[in-house]
N, C-alpha and C positions, 0 to 999 in steps of 0.2 A: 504494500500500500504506500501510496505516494506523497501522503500527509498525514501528518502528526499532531495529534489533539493536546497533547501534553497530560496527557489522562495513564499515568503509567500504573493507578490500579488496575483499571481497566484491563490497557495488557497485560500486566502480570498474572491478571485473574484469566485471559485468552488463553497465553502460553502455559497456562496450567493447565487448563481443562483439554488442549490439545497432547500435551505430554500423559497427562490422567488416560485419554483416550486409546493413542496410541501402544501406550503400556496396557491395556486392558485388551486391545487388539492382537498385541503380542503374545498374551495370556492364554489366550481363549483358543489361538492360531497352537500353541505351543500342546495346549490337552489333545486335540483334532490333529495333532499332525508332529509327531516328535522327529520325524526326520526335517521339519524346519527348523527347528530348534537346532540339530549339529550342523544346517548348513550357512546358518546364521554365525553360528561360532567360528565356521572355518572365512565369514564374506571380511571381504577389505571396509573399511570409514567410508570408503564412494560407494561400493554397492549395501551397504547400510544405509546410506543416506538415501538413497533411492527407492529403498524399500524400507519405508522408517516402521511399519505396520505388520497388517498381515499380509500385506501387498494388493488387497482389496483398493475400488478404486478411491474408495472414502480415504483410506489412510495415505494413499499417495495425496489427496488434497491435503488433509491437514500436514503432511509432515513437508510440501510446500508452501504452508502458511507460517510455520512454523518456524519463529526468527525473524519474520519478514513481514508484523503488523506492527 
């Protein structure tokens, strides 16, 4: 986002509820599916960041918003 309200509860409370999210995503991906889980351990900081979720397309939104409101 390309403007800034000066409202950094706001954010803080954004980038919470997106990390809450994504870690709940990771969660949920990890019961349903443990071979994501070791191929997550073995991925690089860039292919993490790309797939910050369960790689649904929701989590690919938030973990683009993510830093970047």
């Amino acid at each position: 986002m390309g403007r800034s309200t000066g409202n950094r509860a706001v954010v803080k409370n954004l980038q919470d509820a997106l990390m809450a999210f994504l870690a709940d995503q990771r969660q949920s991906a990890a019961e349903n599916d443990p071979q994501r889980v070791k191929d997550r351990e073995a991925a690089t900081p860039e292919e993490l960041e790309n797939d910050p979720g369960c790689g649904c397309e929701d989590c690919i939104a938030a973990g683009q918003l993510l830093g970047r409101i």
